[in-house]
N, C-alpha and C positions, 0 to 999 in steps of 0.2 A: 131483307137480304140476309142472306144465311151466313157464318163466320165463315171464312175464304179467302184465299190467296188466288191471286193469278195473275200470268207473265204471258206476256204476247208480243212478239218482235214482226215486224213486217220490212219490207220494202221499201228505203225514204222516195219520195220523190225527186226526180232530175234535175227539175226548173233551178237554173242559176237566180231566177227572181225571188227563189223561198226563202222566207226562215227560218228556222229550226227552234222551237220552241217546246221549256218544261213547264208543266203545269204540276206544280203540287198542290193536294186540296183536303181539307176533312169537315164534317159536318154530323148530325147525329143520324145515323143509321135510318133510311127510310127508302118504299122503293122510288124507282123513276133516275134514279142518279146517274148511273150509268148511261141510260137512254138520252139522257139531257145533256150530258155534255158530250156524248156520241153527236147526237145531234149540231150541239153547237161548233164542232169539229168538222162536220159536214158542211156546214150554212157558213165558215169560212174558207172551203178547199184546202181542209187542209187533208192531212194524211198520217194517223197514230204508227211513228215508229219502234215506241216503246208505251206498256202499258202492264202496272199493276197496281192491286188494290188488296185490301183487306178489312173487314169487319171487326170490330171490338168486342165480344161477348161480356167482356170486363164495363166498360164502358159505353157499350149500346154506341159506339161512334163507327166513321165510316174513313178510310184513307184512301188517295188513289195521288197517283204518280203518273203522269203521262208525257211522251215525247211526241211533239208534234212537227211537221213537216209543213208548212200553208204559204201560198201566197200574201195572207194578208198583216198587214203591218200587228203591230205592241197594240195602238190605240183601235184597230177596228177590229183585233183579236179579243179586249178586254173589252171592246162596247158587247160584240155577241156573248159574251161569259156573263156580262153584268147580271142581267134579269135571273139566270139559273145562280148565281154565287148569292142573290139577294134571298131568292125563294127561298135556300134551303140551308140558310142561313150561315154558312161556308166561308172558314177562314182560308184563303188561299193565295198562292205567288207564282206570278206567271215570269219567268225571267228567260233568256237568250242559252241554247244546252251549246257549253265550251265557257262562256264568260269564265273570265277570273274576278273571282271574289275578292276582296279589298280585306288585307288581316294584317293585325296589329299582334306581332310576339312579343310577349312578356318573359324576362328571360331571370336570371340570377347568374350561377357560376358552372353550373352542369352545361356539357356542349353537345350532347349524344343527338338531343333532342331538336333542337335547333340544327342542327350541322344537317340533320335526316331534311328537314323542312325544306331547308335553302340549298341542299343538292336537287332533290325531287322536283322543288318547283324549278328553279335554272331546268334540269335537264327536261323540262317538259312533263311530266309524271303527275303534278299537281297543279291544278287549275287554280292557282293563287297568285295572288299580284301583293309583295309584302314592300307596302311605303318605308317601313322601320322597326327597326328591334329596339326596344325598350326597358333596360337592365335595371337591378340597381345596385351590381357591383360593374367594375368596366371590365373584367374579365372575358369577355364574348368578342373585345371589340377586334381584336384581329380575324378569328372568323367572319363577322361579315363584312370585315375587309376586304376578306379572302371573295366573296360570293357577291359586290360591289351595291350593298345593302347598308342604307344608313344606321348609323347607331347611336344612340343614346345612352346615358345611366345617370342617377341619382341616386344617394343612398337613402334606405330607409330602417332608420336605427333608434325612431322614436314616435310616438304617437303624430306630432306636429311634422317631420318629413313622411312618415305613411301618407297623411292628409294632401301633402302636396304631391306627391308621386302620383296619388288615385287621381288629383284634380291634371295631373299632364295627362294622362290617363282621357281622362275626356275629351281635353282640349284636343289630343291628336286624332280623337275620334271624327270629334267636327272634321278639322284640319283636312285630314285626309280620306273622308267620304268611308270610315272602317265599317264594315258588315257583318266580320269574326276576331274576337281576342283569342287568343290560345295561348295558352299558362305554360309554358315550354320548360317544364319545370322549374317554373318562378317559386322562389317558396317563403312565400307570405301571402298572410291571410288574410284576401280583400274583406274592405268592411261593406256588414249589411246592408247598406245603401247604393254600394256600387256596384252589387251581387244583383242588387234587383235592377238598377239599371241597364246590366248587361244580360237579363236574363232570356236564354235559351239561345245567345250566339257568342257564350265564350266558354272555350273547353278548355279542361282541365285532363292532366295525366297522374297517377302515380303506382306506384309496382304495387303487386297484391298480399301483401301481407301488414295492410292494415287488416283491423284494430289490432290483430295481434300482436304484430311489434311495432311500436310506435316510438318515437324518439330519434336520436341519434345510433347512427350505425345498425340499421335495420339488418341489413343480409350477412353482419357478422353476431348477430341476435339469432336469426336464420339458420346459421351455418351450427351454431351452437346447438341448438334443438332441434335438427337433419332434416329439416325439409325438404318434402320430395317432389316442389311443384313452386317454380318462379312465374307471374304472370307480372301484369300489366290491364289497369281501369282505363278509359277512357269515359271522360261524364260532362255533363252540362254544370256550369259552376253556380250553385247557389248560398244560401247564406248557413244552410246545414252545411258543415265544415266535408268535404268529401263526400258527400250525400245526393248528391245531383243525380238526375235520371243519366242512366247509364249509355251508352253508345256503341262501345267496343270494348273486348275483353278479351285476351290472348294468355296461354298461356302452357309454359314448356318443363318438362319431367329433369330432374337433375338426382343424383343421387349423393353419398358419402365422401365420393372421390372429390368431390368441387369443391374447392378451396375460396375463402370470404372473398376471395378478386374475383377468380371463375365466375361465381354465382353473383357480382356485380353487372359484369361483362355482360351475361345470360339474362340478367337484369333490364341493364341496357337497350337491348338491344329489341327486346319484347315491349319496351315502354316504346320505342322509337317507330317502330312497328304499329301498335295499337294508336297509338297517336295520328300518325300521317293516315291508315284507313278513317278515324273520325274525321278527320278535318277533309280528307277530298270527298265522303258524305255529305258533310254539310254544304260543300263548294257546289256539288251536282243537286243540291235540294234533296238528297233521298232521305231525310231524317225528317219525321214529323212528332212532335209530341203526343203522346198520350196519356195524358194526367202525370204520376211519376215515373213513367218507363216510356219507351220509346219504339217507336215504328219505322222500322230499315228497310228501304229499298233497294236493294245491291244487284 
């Protein structure tokens, strides 16, 4: 199969009896792919109402994203998938298109970030179901007072409470069935252990003027050396500090006149932004890895 994109919407089917189901899938580049799981689409009734895919020339891999429409149940949908997911050696996830995903925010004392999450999912906007926010200053906790979301915090001020924050950390994973962490401008730095534990479903945000300025007081660093361009990363968190394959990237033109607040604000608002597109990606499965970068389906 040749390197390639393509988008196909159709028609869902009526039946009140159907499901609605996404299949995301990648495997190494070879033909038949397409045809096989056309096929196994058909051999359950079902009905492609969304469908792309693309080739990796980088990586000789293969991606496809599909919304299906079928009468038949999770288990007699993945017995027909079996045989083709086994052949061609296909890592893939077939889940329910609308579920909410189960997310666990990690938070600090920034509110921009969080306040964006827990508006959007309340008012419907994000397909997220958030059991608890998880601080570890209590600064947050009237916000998700305000949005009727439990709240937690711990401080983490030394090697021995980090260790224990990471270890709530897991236990609320168990606890509560979590699927995605998101770093809501949490700002400390999980240790390599927890990085691999969580890897490829806890995102991370922060504005784009790393490595440049780094430290404290970045956007009056910024401001200082007229930067003509405020964005916002969105990335997979790994144990390279900010180095995660990338997800989402935004980012907005400011000039002279903006003042260290302004280009905060401007700041803000583009992390909050970049942020909520990663994470309803991940919530709808359109985000597949590809070695250090990543494959979007929007």
């Amino acid at each position: 199969m040749t390197l390639s994109q393509h988008n196909q919407t159709t028609s869902p089917l009526t039946s009140d009896s159907s499901h609605h189901w996404v299949l995301a899938l990648s495997c190494l580049d070879q033909p038949g792919i397409v045809h096989s799981i056309s096929g196994a689409v058909v051999q359950s009734g079902g009905n492609i109402t969304e469908s792309q895919q693309f080739s990796s020339e980088d990586t000789g891999r293969f991606f496809m994203r599909l919304q299906v429409q079928s009468p038949a149940t999770r288990e007699e949908f993945e017995a027909t998938l079996l045989p083709i997911t086994e052949h061609y050696g296909m890592t893939w996830k077939l889940d329910s298109v609308g579920r909410h995903t189960r997310t666990l925010i990690l938070a600090s004392t920034a509110q921009h970030c969080v306040n964006d999450l827990l508006f959007r999912q309340r008012s419907g906007q994000l397909p997220i179901e958030i059991p608890l926010i998880l601080a570890n200053h209590p600064t947050l906790e009237r916000t998700a007072d305000f949005y009727g979301v439990p709240f937690s915090w711990q401080p983490v001020n030394s090697a021995e409470t980090k260790a224990m924050f990471e270890d709530r950390v897991r236990s609320l994973i168990e606890e509560h069935s979590i699927e995605l962490v998101v770093l809501a401008r949490y700002m400390q730095i999980l240790s390599p252990e927890l990085c691999e534990e969580l890897s490829g479903r806890a995102i991370n945000i922060h504005h784009s003027f790393l490595p440049g300025f780094k430290g404290a007081n970045p956007y009056k660093q910024a401001h200082q050396r007229g930067v003509k361009l405020i964005g916002a990363t969105a990335h997979f968190v790994t144990s390279d500090l900010d180095e995660g394959p990338i997800i989402e990237q935004d980012v907005m033109r400011v000039d002279h006149s903006a003042n260290p607040a302004e280009l905060v604000a401007i700041g803000q608002d583009e992390e909050s932004r970049t942020l909520r597109r990663a994470v309803k990606w991940f919530a709808e499965n359109r985000i597949l890895l590809d070695g250090d970068r990543t494959i979007i389906f929007r």
